[in-house]
C-alpha positions as CSV (number, residue, x, y, z in Angstrom):
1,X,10.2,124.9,-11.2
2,X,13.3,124.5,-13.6
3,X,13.8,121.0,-15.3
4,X,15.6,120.4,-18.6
5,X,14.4,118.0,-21.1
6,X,16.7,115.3,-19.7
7,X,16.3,115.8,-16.1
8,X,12.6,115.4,-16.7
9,X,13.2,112.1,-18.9
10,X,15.6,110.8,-16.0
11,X,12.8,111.1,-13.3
12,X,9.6,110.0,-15.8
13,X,8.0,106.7,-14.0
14,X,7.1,105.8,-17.5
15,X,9.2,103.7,-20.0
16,X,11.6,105.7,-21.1
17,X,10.3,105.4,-25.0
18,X,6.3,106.7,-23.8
19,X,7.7,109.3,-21.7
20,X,9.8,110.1,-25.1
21,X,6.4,110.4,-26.7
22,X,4.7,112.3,-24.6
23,X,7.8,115.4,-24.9
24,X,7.9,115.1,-28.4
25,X,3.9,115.3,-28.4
26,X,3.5,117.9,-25.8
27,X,6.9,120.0,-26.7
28,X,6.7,119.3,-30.8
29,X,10.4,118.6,-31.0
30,X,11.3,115.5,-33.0
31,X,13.5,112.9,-31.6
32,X,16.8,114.2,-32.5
33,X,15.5,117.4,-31.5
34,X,15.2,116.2,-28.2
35,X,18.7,114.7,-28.1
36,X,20.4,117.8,-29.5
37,X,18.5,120.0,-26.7
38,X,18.4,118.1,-23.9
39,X,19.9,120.7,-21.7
40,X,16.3,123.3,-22.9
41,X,14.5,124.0,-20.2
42,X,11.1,123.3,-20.3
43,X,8.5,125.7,-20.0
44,X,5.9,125.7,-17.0
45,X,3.1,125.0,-18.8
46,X,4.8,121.8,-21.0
47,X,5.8,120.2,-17.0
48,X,1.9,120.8,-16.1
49,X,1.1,118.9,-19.5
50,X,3.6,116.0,-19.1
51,X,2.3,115.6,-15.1
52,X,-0.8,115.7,-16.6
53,X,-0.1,112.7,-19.2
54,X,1.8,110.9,-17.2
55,X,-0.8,110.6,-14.7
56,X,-3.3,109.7,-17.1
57,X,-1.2,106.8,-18.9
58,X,-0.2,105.3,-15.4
59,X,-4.0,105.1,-14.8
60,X,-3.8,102.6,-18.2
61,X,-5.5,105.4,-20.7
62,X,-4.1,104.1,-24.0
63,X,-0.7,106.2,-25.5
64,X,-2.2,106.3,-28.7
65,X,-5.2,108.5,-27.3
66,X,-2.7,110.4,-25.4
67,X,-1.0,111.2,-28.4
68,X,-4.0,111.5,-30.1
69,X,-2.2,109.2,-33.7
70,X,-1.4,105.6,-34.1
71,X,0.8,104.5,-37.3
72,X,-1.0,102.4,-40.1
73,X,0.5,100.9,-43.1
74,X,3.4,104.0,-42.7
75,X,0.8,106.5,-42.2
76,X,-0.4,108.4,-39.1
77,X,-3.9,108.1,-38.1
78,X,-5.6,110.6,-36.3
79,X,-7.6,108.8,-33.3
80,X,-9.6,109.2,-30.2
81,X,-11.7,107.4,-27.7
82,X,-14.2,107.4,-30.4
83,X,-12.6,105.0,-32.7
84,X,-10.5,101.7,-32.3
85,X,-7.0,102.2,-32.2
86,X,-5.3,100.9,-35.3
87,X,-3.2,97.5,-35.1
88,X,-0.7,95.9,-37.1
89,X,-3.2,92.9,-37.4
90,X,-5.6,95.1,-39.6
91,X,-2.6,95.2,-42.3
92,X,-2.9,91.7,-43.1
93,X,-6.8,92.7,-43.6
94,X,-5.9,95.4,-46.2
95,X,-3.1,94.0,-47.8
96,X,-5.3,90.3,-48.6
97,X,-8.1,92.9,-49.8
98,X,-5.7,95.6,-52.2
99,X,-4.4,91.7,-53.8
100,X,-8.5,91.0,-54.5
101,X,-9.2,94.4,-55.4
102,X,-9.3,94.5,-59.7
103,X,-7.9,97.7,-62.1
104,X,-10.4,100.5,-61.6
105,X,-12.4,98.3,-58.8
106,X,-14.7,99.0,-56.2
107,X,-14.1,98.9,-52.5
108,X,-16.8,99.2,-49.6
109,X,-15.1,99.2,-45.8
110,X,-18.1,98.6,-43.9
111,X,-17.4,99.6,-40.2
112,X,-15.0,101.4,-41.0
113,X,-14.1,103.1,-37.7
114,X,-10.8,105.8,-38.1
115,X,-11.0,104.5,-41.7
116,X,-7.2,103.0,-41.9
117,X,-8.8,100.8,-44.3
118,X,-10.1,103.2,-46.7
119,X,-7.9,105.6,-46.7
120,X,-5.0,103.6,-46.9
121,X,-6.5,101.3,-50.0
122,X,-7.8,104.3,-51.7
123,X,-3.8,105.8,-51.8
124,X,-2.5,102.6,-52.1
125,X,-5.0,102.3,-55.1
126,X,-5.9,105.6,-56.4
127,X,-7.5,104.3,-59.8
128,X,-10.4,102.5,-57.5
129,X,-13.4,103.5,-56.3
130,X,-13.8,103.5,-52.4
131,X,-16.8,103.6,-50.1
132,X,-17.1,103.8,-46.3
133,X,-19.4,103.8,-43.5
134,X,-19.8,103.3,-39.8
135,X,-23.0,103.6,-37.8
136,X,-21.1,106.2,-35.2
137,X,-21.4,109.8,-36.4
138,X,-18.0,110.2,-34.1
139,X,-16.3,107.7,-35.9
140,X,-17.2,108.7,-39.6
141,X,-15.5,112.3,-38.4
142,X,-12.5,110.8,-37.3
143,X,-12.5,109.3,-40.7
144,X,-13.1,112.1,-42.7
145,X,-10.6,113.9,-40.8
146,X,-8.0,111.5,-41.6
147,X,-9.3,111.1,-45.4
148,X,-9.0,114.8,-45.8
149,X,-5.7,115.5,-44.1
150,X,-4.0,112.3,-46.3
151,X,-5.7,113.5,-49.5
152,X,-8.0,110.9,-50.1
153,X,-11.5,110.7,-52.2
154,X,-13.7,108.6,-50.2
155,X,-17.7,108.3,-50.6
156,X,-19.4,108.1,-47.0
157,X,-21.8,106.6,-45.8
158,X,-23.6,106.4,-42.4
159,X,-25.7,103.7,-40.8
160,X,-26.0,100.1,-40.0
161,X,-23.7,97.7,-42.0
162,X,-25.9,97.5,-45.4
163,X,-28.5,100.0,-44.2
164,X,-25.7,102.5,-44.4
165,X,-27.1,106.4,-46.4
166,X,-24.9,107.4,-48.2
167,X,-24.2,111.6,-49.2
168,X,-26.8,112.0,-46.7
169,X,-29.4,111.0,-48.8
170,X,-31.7,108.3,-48.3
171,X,-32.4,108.0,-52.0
172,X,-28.7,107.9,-53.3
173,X,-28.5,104.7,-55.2
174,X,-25.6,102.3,-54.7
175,X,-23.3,101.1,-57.9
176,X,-26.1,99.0,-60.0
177,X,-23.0,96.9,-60.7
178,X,-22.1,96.0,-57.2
179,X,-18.7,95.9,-55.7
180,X,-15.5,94.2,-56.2
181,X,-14.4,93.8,-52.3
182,X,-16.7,94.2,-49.6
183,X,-14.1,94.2,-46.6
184,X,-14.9,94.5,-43.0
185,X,-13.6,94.4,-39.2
186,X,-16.7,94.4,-36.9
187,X,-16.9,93.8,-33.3
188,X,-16.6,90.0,-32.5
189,X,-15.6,89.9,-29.2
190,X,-18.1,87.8,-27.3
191,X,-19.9,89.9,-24.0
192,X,-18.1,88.7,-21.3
193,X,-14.8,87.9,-22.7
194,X,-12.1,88.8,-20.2
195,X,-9.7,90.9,-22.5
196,X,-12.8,93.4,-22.7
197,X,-11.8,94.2,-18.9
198,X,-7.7,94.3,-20.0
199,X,-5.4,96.7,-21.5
200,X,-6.4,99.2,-24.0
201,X,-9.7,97.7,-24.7
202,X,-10.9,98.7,-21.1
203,X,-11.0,102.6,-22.8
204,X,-12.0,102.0,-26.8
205,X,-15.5,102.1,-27.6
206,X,-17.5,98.9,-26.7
207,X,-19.7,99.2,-29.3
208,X,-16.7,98.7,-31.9
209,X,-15.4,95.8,-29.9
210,X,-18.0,93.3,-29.2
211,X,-21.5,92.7,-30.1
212,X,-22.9,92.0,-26.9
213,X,-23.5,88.7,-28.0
214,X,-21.8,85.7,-28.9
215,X,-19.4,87.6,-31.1
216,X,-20.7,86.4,-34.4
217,X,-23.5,88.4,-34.4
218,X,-22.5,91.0,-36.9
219,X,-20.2,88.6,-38.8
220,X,-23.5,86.7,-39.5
221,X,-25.2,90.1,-40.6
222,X,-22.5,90.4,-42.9
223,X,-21.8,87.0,-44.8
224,X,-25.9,86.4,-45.3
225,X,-26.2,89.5,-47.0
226,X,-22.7,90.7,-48.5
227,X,-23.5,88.3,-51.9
228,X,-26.3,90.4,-52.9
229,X,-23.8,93.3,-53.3
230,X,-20.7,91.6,-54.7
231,X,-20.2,91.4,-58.6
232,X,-19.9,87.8,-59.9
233,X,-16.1,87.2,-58.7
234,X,-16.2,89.4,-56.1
235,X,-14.6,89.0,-52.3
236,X,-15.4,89.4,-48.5
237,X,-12.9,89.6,-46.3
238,X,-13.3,89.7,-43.0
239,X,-10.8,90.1,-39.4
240,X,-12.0,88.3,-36.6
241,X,-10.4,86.9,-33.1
242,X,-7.9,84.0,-33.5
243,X,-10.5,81.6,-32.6
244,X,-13.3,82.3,-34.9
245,X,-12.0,80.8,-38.1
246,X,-13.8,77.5,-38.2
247,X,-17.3,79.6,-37.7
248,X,-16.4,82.4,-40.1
249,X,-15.6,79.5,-42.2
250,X,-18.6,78.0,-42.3
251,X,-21.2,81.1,-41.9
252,X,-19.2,82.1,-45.3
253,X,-20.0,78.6,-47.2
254,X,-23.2,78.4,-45.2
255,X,-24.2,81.9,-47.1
256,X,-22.9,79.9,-50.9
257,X,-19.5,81.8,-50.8
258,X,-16.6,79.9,-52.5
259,X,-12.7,79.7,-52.1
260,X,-13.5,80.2,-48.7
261,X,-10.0,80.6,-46.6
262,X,-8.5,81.9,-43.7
263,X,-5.1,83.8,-43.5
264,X,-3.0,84.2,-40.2
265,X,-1.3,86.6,-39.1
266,X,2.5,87.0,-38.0
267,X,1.7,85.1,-34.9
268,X,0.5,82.4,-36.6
269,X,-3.0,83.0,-35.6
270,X,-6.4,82.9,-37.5
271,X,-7.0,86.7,-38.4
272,X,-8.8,87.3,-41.5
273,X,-11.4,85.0,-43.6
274,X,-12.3,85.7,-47.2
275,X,-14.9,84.3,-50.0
276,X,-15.7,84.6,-53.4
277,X,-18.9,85.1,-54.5
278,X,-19.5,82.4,-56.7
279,X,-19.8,83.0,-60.7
């Protein structure tokens, strides 16, 4: 069968700016590329791809996992069904953490999934020390992989929020002086929330969406024992759902953090709380 870029383009049941994405993906032509050429044909193999795609985003699979990248803070992410894909609601999480975050400081993204936190703190701050972990082995190589293919230093660690080994060594002593930012986006989406059974979040990993729980479960984890690994001065931040403020709120004064606040995102909507450990 003989199609050209734009006769294919013409008869994709996709919007046209997916189907767009899945020819530059599966044909590696940028999109001026695929302007100038539109009259190439495409190759039997690239149609058997696209049909192949297609098929599989009609079905609702995500087009980030199609493409197999998501943009974060103007960087591409590598990602797959392994990690979360990366949203434009996480920014406001780094961006309140960088301000926190002193001259030569010391950063620990618990969670950290594909590891747009880290990695994108650690460039935007190359003078700081940065630590990450995840309890998902597939996660942490997702990370890595994105750490190492955007040039950034990061110290891993695997395991259970503060349980977390890091260099693979059980006896490998965190900082004696603590950290500066603890920062953290864990599943809070309560079992049996609706939006679990919706959209992209019917294909990411439960396990890095909710806590089969009430949805605070971790966040409680976190704020109870986060001071005993802050400096004097020092700040968690944490993202949680829109409706979680008030209780974020006060599981973060509850465990003697001060300055306790909540930032909203573009919407307008609760996104990220944040404390100081007091001095």
């Amino acid at each position: 069968m003989s199609i050209t870029i734009a006769q294919w383009l013409a008869g994709c049941p996709l919007p046209r700016l997916e189907g767009r994405l899945l020819l530059q993906h599966v044909s590696g032509l940028s999109h001026s590329a695929l302007i100038a050429h539109d009259d190439r044909l495409l190759r039997e193999a690239e149609i058997t791809a696209l049909q192949e795609l297609c098929r599989r985003r009609s079905e609702g699979e995500p087009i980030a996992y199609l493409l197999g990248q998501r943009d974060f803070y103007g960087r591409a992410f590598s990602v797959s069904p392994d990690v979360l894909i990366p949203r434009p609601e996480t920014e406001h999480l780094l961006e309140a953490a960088l301000f926190r975050l002193p001259e030569n400081g010391r950063l620990w993204d618990l969670g950290t999934g594909s590891g747009i936190v880290a990695v994108s703190a650690k460039l935007e701050r190359p003078d700081a020390e940065v630590y990450a972990s995840d309890i998902s082995a597939a996660a942490l190589a997702v990370a890595r992989h994105n750490a190492a293919n955007l040039g950034a230093e990061i110290i891993w660690g695997e395991g259970s929020w503060f349980d977390a080994v890091f260099g693979g060594r059980k006896d490998f002593r965190l900082p004696e002086n603590r950290f500066d930012v603890l920062v953290s986006n864990p599943p809070y989406i309560a079992s049996g929330d609706k939006h679990l059974q919706q959209g992209d979040l019917r294909f990411e990993p439960p396990q890095a969406l909710t806590d089969f729980s009430d949805g605070l479960q971790h966040i409680r984890t976190l704020t109870a024992q986060a001071p005993d690994l802050l400096k004097h001065g020092g700040w968690l931040l944490l993202e949680h759902g829109y409706e979680q403020g008030p209780a974020v709120r006060r599981l973060m004064r509850q465990a003697g953090f001060g300055k306790v606040e909540t930032l909203t995102d573009l919407a307008g909507l609760d996104r990220v709380t944040l404390g100081c450990r007091a001095i």
